[in-house]
LOMAR-707737 format. One record per residue: x negated, z, y of N, C-alpha, C in turn; residue in three letters. Coordinates in steps of 0.001 Angstrom, whole numbers, plus 500000, padded with zeros to 6 digits. Atoms other than C-alpha are relative to their C-alpha. Example, Ala and Ser with C-alpha at 12.3 -4.5 7.8 and 13.67 -1.06 7.14 Angstrom:
2
499110500000498810487700507800495500499100500000501200Ala;500820499940498810486330507140498940500770500730501090Ser;
//
This chain:
489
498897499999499038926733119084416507501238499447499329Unk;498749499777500450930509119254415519500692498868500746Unk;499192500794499570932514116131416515501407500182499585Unk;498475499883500039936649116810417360500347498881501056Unk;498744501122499110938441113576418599501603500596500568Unk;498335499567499668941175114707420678500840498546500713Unk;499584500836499726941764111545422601499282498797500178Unk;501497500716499531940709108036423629499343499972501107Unk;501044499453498490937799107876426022500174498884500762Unk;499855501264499305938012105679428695499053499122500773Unk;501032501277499627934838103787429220499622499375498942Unk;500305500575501367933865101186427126498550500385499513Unk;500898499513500346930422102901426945500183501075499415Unk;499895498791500729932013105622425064500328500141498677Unk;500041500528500916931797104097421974498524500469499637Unk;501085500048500332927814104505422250500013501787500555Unk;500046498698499983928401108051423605500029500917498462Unk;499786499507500869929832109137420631499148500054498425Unk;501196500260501510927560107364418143498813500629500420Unk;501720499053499469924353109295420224500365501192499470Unk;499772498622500380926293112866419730499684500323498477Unk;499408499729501679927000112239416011498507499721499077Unk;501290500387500395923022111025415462499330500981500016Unk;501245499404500007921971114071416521500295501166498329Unk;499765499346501382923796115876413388500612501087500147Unk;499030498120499374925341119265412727498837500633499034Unk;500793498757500608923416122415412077499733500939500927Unk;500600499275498813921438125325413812498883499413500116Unk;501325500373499190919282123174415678499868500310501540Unk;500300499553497948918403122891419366501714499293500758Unk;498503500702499611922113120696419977500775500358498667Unk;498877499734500666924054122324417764500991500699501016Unk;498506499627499357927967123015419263501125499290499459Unk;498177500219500557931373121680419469499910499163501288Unk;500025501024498832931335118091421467501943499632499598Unk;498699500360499676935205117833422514499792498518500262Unk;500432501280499792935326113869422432501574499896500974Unk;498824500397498828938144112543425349500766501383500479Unk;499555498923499768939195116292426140500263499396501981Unk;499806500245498621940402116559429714500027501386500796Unk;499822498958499196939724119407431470500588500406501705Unk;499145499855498618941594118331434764500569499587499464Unk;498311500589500766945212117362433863499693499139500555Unk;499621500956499792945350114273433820498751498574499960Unk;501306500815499205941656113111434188499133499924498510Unk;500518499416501467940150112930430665498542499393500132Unk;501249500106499492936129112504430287499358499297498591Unk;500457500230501821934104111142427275499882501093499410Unk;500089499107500984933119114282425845499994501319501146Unk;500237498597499218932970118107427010499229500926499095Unk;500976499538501285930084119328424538499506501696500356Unk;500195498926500101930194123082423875499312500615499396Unk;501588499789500552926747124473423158499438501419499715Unk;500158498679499659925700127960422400498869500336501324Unk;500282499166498771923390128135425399500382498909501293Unk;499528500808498686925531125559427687501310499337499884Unk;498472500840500194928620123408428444499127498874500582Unk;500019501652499085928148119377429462500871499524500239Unk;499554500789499706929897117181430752499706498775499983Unk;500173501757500358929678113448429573501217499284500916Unk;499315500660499240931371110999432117499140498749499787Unk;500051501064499950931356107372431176499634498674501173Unk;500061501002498675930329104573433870499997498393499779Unk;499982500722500502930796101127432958498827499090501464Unk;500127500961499045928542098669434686499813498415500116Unk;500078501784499922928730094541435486499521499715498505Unk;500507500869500865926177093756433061498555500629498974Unk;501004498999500540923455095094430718498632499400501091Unk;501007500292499657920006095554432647499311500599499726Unk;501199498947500939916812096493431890499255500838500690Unk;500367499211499212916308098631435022500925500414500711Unk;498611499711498594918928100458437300499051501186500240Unk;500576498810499238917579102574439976501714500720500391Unk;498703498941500205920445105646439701499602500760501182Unk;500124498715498703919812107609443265501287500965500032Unk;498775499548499702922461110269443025501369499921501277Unk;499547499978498886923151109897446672499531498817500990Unk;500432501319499798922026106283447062500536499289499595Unk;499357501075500709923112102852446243498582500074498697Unk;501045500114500893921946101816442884499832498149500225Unk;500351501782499765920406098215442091499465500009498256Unk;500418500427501221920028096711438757499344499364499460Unk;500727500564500513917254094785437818499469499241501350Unk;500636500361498743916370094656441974501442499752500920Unk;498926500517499465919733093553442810501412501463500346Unk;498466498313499880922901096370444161501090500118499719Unk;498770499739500583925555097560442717500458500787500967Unk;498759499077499129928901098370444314500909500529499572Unk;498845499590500359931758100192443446501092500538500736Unk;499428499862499654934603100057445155499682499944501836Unk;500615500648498973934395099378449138499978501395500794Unk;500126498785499577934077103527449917499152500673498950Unk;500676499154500944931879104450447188498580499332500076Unk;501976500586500139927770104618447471499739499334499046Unk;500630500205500929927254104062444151501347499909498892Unk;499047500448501221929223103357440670500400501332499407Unk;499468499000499843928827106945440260500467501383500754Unk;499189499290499001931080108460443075500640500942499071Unk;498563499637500300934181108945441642499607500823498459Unk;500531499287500741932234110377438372499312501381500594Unk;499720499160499617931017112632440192500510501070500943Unk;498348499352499705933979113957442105500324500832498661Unk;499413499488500890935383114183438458499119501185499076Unk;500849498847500647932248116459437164500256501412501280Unk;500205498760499084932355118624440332501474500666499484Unk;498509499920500043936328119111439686500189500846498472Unk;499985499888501636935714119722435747498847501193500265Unk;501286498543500198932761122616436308500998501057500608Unk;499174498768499402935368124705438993500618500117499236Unk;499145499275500998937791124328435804499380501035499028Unk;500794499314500624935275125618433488499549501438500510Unk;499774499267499514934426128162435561501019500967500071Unk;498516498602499676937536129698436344500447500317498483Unk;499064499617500765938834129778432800498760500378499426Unk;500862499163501026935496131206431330498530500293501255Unk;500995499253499119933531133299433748498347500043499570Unk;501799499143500544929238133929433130500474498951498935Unk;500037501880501034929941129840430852498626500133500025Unk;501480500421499907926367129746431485499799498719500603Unk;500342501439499145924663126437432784500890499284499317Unk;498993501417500432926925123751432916499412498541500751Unk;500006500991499935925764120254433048500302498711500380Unk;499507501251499849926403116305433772499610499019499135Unk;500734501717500814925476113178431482500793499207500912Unk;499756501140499329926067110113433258499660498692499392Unk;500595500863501168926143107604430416500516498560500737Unk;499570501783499749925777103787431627499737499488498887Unk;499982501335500899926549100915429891500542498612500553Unk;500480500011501310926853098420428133498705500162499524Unk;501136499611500339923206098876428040498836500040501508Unk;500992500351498777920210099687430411498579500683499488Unk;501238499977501182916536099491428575499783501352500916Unk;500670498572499217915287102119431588500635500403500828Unk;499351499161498902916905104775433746498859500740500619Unk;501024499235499331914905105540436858500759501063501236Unk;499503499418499191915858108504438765499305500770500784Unk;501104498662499008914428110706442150499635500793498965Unk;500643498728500289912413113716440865501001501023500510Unk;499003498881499143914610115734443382500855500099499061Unk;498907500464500863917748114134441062499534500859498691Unk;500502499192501467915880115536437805499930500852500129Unk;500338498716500058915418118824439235501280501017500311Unk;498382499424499877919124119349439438501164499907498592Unk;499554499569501166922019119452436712500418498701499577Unk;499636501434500046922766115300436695498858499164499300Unk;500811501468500900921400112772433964500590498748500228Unk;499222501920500294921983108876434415499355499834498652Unk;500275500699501002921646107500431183500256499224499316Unk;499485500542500821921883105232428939500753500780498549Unk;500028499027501330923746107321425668498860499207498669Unk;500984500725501625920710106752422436500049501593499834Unk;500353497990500478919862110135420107499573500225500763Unk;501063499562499243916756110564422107500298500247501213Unk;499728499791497983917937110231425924500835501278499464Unk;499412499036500097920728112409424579499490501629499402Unk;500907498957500922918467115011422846499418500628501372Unk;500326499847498715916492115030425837500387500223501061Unk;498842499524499275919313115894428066500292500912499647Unk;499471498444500838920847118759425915499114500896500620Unk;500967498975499758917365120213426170500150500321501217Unk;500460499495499042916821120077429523501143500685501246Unk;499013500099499219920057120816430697500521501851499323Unk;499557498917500543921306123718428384499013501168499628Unk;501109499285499697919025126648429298499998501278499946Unk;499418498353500086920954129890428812498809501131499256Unk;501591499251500115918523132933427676500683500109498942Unk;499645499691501483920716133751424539501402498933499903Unk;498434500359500339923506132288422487501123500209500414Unk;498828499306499247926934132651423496500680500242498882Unk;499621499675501150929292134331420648500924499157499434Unk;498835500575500688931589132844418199501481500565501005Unk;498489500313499077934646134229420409499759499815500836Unk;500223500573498817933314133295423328500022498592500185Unk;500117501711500407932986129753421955500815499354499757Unk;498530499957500196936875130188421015500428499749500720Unk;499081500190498842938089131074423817499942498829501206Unk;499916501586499087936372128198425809500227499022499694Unk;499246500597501064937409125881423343501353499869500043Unk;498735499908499728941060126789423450499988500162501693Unk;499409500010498491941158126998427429499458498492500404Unk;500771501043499731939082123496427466501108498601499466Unk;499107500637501082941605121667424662500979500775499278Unk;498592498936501268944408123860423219500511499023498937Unk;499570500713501388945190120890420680499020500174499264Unk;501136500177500732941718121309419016500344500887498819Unk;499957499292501218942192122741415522499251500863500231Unk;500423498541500000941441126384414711498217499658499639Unk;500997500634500596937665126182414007499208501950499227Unk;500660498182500843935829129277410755499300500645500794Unk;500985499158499582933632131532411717498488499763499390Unk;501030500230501009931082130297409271499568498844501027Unk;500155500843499412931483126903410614498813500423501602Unk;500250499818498648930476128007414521498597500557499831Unk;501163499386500497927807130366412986498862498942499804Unk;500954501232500415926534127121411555499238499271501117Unk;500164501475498895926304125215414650498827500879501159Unk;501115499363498760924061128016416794500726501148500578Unk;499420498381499154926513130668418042499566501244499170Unk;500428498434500696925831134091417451501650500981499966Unk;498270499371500575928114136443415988500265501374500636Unk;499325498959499141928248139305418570499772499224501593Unk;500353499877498871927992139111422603498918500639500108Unk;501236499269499187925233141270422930498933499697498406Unk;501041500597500789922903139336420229498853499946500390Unk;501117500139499276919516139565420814499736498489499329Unk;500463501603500248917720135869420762499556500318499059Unk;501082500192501274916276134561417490498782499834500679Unk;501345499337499770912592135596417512499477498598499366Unk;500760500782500915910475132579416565498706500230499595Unk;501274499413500331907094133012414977499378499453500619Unk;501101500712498637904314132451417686499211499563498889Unk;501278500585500422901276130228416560498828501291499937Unk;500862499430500484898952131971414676498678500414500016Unk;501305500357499341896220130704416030499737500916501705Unk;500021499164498181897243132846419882500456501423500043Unk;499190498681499924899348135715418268499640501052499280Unk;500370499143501206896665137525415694499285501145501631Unk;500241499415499402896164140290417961498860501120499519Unk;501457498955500698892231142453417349500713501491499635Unk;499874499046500588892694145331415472498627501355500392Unk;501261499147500123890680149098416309499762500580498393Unk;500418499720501177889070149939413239500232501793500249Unk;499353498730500025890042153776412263498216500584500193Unk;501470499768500369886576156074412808500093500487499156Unk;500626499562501183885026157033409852499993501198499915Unk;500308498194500034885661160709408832498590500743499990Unk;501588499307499802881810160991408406499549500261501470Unk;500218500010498243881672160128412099500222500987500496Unk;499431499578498960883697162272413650499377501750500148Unk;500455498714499891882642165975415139499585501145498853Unk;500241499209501255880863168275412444500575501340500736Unk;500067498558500181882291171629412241498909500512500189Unk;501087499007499719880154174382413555499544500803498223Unk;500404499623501438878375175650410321500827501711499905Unk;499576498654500341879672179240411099501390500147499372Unk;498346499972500165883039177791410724500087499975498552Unk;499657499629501506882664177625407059500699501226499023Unk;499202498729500224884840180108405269499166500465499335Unk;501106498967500423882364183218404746500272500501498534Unk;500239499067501005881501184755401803500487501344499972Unk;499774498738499605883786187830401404498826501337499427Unk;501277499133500243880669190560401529500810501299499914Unk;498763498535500033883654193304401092499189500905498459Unk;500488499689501899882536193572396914498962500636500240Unk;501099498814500344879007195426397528499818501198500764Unk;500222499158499292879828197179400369500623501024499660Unk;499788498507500420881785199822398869499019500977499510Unk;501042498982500520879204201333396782499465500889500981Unk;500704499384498828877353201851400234500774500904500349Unk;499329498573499438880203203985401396500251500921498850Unk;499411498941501128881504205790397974498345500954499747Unk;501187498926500447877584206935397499499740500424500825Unk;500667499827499346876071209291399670498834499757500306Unk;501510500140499784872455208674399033500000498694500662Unk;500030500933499573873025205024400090499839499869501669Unk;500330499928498232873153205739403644498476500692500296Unk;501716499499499700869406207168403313499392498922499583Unk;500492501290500315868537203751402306499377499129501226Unk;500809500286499168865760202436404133500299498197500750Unk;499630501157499387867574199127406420498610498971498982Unk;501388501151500222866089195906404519499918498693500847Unk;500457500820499326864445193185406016500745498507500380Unk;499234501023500287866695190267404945501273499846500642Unk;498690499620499045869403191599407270499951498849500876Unk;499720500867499255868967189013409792500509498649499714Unk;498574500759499626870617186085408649501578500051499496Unk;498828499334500257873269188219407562500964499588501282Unk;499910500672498446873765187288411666500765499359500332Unk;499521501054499816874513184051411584501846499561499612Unk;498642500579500823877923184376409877500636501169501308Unk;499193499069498765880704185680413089500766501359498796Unk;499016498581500501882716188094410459498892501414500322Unk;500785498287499246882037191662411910500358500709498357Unk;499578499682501235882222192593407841498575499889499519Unk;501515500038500203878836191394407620499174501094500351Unk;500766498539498975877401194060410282499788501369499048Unk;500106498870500632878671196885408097499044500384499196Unk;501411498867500507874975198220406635499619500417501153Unk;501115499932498626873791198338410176499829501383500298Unk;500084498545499813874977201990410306499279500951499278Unk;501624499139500523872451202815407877499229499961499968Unk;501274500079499524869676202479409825499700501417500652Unk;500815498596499608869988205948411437500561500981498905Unk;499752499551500581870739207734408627499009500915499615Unk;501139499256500605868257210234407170499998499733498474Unk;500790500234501321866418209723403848500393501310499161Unk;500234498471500582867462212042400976499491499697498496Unk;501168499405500750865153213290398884500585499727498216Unk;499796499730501523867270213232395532500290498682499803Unk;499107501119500585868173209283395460498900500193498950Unk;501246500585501417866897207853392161500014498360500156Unk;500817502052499863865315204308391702501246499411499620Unk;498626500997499853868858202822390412500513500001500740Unk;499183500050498969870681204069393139499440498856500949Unk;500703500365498407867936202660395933499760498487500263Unk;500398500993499710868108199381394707501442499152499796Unk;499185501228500362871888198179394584500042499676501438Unk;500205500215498972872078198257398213499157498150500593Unk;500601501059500113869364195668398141500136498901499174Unk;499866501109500755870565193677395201501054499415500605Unk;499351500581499554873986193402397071499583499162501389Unk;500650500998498464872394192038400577499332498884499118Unk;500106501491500238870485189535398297500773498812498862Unk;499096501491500654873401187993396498500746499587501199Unk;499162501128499107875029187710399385499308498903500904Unk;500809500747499640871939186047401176500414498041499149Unk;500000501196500938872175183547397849501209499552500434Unk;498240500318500044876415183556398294499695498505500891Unk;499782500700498487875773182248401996499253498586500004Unk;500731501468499630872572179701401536500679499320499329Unk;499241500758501106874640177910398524501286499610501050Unk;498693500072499388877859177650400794499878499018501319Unk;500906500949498517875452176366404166500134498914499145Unk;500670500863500263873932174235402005501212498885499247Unk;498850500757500436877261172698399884500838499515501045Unk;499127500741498926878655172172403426499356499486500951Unk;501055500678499971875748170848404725499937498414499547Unk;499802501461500485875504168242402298500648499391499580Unk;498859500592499885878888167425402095500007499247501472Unk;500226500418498788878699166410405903499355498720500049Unk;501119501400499777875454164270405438500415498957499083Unk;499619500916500792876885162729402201500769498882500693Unk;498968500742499705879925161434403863499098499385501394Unk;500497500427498800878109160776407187498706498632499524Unk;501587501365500086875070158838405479501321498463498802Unk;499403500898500597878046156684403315499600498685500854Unk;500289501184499274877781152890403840502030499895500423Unk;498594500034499423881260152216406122500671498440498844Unk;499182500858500912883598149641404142499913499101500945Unk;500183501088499149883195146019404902501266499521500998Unk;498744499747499339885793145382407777500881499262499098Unk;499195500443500390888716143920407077500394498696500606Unk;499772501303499328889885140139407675500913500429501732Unk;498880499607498647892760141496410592498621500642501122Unk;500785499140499056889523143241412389499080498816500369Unk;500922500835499417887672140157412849500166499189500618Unk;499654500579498995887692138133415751501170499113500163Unk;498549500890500231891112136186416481499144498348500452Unk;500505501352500132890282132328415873500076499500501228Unk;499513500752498804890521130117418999501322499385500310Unk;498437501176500461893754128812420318499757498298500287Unk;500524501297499466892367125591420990498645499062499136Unk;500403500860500325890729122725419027499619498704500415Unk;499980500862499511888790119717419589499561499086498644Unk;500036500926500548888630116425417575499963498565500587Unk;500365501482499503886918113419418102499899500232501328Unk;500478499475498232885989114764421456501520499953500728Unk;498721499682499232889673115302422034500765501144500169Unk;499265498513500205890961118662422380501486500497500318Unk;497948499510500054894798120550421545499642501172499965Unk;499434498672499313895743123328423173501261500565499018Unk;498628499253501045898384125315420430500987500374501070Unk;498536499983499282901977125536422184500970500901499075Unk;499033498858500644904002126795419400499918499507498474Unk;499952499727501037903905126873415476501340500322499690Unk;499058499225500912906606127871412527500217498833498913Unk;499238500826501356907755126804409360501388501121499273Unk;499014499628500394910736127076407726501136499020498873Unk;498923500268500967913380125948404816500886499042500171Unk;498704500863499287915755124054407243499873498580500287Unk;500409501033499715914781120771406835500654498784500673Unk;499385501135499398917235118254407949500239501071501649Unk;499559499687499019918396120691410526499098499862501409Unk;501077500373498897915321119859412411500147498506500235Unk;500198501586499523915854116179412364500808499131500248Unk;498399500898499378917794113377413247499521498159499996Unk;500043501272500837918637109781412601499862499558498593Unk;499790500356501444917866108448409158499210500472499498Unk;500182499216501011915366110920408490500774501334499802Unk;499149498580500866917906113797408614501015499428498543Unk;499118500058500726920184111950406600499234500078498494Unk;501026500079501533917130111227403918500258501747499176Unk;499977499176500786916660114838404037501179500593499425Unk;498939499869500481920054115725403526500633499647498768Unk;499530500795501346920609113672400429498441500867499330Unk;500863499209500612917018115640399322499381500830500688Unk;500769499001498912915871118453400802498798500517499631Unk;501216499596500623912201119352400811499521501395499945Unk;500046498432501124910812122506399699499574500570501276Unk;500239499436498835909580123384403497499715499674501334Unk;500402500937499300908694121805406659499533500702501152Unk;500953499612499039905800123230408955499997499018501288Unk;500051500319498644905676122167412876499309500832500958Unk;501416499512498694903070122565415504500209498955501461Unk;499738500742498818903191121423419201498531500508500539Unk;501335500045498712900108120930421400499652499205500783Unk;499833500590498709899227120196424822498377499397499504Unk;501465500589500185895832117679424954499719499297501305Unk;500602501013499350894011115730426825499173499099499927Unk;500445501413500837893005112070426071499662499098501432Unk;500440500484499228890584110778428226500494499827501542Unk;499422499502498951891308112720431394501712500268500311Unk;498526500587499550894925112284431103500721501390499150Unk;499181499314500625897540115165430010500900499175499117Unk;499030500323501667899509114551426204500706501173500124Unk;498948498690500968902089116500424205499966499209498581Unk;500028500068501096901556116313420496501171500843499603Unk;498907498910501105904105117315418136499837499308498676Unk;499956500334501138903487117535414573500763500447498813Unk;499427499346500485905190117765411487499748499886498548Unk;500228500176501745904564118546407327501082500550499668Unk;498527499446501322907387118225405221499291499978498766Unk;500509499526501773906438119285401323501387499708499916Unk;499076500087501189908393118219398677499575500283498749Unk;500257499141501609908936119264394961499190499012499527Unk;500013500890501008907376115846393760499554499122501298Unk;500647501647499302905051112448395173501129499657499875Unk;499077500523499922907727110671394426500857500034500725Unk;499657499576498745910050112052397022499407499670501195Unk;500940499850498737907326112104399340500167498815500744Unk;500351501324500088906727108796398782501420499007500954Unk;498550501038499900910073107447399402500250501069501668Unk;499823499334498958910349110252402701499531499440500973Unk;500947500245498969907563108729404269500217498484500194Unk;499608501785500217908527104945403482501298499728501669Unk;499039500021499158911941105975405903499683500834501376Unk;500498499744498572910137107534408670499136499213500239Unk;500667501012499282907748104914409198500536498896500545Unk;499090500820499293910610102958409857500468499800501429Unk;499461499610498773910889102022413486501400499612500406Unk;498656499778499652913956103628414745500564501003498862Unk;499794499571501462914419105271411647500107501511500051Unk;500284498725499667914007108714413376499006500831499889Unk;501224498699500420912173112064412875500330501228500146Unk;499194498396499773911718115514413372499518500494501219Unk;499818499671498501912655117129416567498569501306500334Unk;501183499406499700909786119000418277499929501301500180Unk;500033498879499868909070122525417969500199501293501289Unk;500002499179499135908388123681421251500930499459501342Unk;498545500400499141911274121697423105500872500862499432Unk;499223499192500115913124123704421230500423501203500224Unk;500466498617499325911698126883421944499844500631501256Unk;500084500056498818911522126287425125498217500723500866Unk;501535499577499571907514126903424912499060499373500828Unk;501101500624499836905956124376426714500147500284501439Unk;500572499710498327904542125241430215499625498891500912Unk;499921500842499023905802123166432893500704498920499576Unk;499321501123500146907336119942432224500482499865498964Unk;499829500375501698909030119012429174499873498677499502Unk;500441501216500103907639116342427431501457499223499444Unk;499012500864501034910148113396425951499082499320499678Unk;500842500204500419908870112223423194500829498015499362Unk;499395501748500531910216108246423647499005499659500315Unk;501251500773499688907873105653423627498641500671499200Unk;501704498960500583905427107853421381499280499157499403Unk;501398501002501188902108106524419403500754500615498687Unk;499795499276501405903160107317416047499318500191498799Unk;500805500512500921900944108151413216500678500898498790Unk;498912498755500963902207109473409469498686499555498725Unk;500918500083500709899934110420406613500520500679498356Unk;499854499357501247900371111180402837499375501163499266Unk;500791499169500891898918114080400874500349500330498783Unk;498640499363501440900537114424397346501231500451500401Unk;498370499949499582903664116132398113500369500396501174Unk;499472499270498098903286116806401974500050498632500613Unk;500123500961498816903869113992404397499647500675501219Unk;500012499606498769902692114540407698500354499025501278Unk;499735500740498891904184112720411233499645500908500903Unk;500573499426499001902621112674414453500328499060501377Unk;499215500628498860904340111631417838498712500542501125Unk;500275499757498782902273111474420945500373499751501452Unk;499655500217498891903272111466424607499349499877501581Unk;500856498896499150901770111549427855501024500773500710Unk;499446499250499552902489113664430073499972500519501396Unk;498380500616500146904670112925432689499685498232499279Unk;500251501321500864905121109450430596499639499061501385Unk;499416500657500837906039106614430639498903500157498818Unk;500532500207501027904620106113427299500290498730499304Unk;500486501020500381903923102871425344499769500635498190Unk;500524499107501498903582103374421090498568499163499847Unk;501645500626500360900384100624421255499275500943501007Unk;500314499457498445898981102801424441498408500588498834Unk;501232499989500319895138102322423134499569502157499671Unk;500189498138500005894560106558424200501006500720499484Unk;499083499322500879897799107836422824499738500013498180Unk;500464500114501437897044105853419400498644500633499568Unk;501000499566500716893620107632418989500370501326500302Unk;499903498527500133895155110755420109501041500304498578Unk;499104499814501616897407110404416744499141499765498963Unk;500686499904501068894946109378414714498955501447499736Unk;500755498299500160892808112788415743501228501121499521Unk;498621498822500754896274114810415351499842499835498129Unk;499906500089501454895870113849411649498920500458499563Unk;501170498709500663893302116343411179500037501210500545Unk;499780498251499717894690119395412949500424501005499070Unk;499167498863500949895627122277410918501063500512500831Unk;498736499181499701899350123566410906500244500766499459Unk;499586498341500214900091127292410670501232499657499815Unk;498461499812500009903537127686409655500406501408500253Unk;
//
């Protein structure tokens, strides 16, 4: 994500706004855009940020409150209370955020009007100076309003669940809302925007991600076997042209006094009406002057062609049985049963969600391991997501193998992700928008990370709906079993 300061912001929590946006990084990831920082999209009314996304717009509105706590109940349409106790704002306002949102409802009709079919548009509702947990209705979550505290993660977790469009929106489309949003904002490339997640026509079809391997090998019909299939009728064989002896029979006369021979019948079997032709010299009369050479070509031609025909049966014959008695070729790997999508370990079983690997290594991550990878980038980085269940209870696993050229690397990769706080890499199928039904956040995870020569592997668990805990006895053995799943890339 692309940070442009146009002005200053006016909550003092927009200091930590800005440092959440800028954590999550720039690239084509799942929050890549163009976060307008103090933009004002009502004259006169300016906001912390107005973050322009290829499949959304937000709105960030600042809220300052009394004092840091380590609980505020946020009811959109309720008073809130901070650590049990209520907060007021102002002696006509429910809650602290009224007048915030007034200024989001006011800021979406601008958006709107100056860029028609914007796609989903959003709210953040960043409190501060700090509040350890934001608890909000279900109803509240199932609408377009986040209370939060701004961190990467809350903010990550927001983007996602907020910016939902079915495709990208284009590089001039991303312009023009841009310039109708901030007209001071510097011109921004085409490369640049490209970079960040837009697509470079309007009518782009979505990037295709590669399904898990393990759900998407679809059975193959094996071709039948040419021996198999329907034999030709034997008559169908192309006949023996019997044209060559039958002249004689007509050019001689005595030949037609030639006494019909016996061997005529499976002359029969063959359909050419070419064959038939001796038949007419069966009523012929006998004359008296043939001689013994004449009386016997007649008969020598009927039995070559007898020989022509059995040789011709019989070569197509056992051409037939040859190929038919062959042994068939051993199948092929694609023809044999598609693997399971589903694994169990340690009597714990993962359900496959979504798979891929790919080249883009920092662009998947955030905090101080994107920056690691950024200063070295590794040679590939495979990710797998799966749904489980750990002792009756619904999880979300997300795993990830980065390879590098060299241990050494590795070594030093894995040293800065075991670091807590230190970051990681963002989850496959949040991104994808693969996971069925809820979307997990993956704060509070068990964490487990493992070496192999030049692959590291990290493994975040969640439940699912949380809260989550990283000591949480069943989460931690569901990470230590994740460290024996296989990942398809």
């Amino acid at each position: 994500m692309r940070l442009v300061r146009l002005a200053q912001q006016p909550s003092r929590v927009a200091e930590d706004v800005r440092a959440a946006l800028a954590s999550l990084g720039r690239g084509s990831n799942v929050v890549g855009g163009v976060a307008l920082i103090g933009a004002s999209p009502v004259e006169g009314r300016p906001v912390e940020a107005v973050v322009v996304m290829p499949k959304g717009v937000l709105i960030v509105i600042g809220v300052d409150l009394p004092d840091p706590a380590l609980k505020l109940e946020a009811p959109l349409g309720g008073p809130w209370k901070a650590d049990g106790w209520p907060l007021v704002h102002g002696d006509t306002s429910i809650n602290p955020a009224t007048d915030a949102l007034s200024l989001s409802a006011a800021c979406t009709h601008k958006i709107a009007d100056v860029a028609p079919g914007a796609g989903p548009i959003g709210t953040i509702i960043a409190v501060g100076p700090y509040v350890e947990t934001v608890d909000q209705p279900a109803a509240d979550l199932a609408g377009s309003v986040r209370v939060l505290y701004p961190t990467a993660t809350t903010m990550l977790a927001a983007t996602v669940s907020l910016a939902t469009a079915p495709r990208p929106r284009s590089v001039q489309q991303a312009r023009d809302l841009i310039a109708a949003l901030a007209p001071d904002a510097p011109p921004m490339p085409e490369e640049m925007l490209l970079g960040e997640g837009f697509s470079a026509y309007s009518d782009d079809e979505p990037t295709v991600i590669r399904e898990n391997p393990l759900v998407a090998i679809a059975p193959t019909v094996p071709v039948q076997h040419p021996g198999k299939g329907k034999r030709p009728a034997k008559p169908a064989v192309p006949p023996v042209p019997p044209a060559k002896p039958v002249p004689p029979v007509k050019a001689t006369p005595p030949v037609q006094q030639a006494t019909p021979a016996k061997p005529v019948p499976p002359v029969r079997q063959t359909p050419p009406p070419a064959a038939a032709a001796p038949a007419p010299a069966e009523s012929a009369p006998k004359s008296p002057r043939q001689s013994k050479t004449v009386k016997w070509l007649p008969v020598a031609a009927i039995g070559l062609l007898i020989v022509l025909l059995v040789a011709a049966i019989s070569v197509a014959s056992g051409g037939d049985d040859t190929a038919s008695t062959q042994t068939p070729p051993p199948p092929t790997p694609a023809t044999s049963p598609p693997p399971p999508s589903s694994s169990a370990v340690e009597n714990i079983q993962f359900t496959s969600r979504a798979s891929a690997a790919d080249q883009k290594c920092a662009s998947h991550a955030y905090g101080d391991v994107q920056s690691s990878l950024q200063q070295t980038s590794c040679s590939t980085v495979k990710r797998a997501s799966f749904a489980s269940s750990i002792d009756g209870r619904a999880a979300a696993v997300t795993i990830a193998v980065v390879e590098f050229p060299n241990t050494e690397q590795a070594n030093a990769f894995k040293a800065i992700a075991d670091n807590p706080g230190g970051g990681g890499i963002l989850d496959l199928a949040t991104e994808t928008n693969q996971w069925q039904g809820e979307v997990p956040v993956f704060e509070g995870a068990a964490y487990q990370s493992s070496l192999d020569g030049k692959s590291v592997r990290l493994i975040q668990v969640v439940w699912l709906p949380g809260p989550s805990t990283p000591d949480d006895p069943g989460l931690v053995r569901g990470a230590k079993a994740a460290l024996e799943l296989p990942v398809n890339g």
